[in-house]
C-alpha positions in Angstrom: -1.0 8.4 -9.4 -3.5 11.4 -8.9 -0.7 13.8 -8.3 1.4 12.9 -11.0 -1.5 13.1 -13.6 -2.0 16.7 -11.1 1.5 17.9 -11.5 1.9 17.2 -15.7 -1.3 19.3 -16.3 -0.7 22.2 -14.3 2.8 22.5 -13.8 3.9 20.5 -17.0 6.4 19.0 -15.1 7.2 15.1 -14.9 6.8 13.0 -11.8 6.8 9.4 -11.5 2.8 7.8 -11.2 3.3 4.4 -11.5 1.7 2.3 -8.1 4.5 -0.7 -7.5 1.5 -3.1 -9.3 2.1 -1.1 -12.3 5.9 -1.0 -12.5 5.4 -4.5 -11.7 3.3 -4.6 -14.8 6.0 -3.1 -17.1 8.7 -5.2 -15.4 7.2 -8.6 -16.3 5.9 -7.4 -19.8 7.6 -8.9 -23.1 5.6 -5.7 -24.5 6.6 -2.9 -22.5 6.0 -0.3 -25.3 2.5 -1.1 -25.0 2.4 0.9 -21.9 3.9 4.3 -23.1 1.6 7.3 -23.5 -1.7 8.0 -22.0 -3.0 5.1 -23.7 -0.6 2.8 -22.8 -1.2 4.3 -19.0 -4.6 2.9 -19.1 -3.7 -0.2 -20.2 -0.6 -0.1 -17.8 -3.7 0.3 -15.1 -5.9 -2.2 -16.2 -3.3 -4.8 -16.6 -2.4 -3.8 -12.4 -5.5 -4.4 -11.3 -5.6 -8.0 -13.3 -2.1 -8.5 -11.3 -3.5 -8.1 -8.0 -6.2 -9.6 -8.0 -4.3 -13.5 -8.9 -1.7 -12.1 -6.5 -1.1 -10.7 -2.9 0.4 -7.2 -2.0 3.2 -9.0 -0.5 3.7 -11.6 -3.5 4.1 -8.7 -5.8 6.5 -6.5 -3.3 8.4 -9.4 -3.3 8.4 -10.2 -7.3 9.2 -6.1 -7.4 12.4 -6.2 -5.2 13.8 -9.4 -7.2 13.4 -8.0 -10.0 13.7 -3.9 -9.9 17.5 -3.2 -11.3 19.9 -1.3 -8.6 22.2 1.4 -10.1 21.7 -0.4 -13.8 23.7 -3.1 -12.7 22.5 -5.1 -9.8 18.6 -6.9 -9.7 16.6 -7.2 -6.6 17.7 -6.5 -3.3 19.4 -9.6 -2.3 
C-alpha cells in the first residue's frame, strides 16, 4: 500500500495498492463507486479493517479466490 501511494507521488506512475482485505472489500460491495479516489481509498481501508476483524485471514483468501474473475470470464479458482 505504502509503495503504491510512494510510486503515484513521485513517479506519477500507477501501481496496484489494494491489500487482498481491500479488493475483498470492493468485490463484495453493491457500492463499488464508493471506493474510487483518495476518498473512497480511505473508506476502502476502513471498511478492510471492519472485514478482518469478523473474519480470518484464511476465510477472506478463500472468499477472494471464489470470487476474483480469471481472464474476464472464469470466477474463483476452482
Amino acid at each position: 500500500l505504502a509503495a503504491g501511494f510512494y510510486q503515484r507521488f513521485f513517479h506519477g506512475s500507477r501501481r496496484g495498492s489494494s491489500t487482498i482485505s481491500m479488493q475483498m472489500v470492493k468485490l463484495i460491495s453493491t457500492q463499488r463507486s464508493r471506493y474510487e479516489g483518495w476518498i473512497g481509498k480511505g473508506r476502502q481501508i476502513f471498511a478492510a479493517l471492519q472485514l478482518e476483524r469478523s473474519w480470518s485471514k484464511e476465510q477472506i483468501l478463500e472468499a477472494y479466490l471464489n470470487l476474483i474473475s480469471f481472464r474476464g470470464e472464469y470466477r474463483g479458482i476452482a
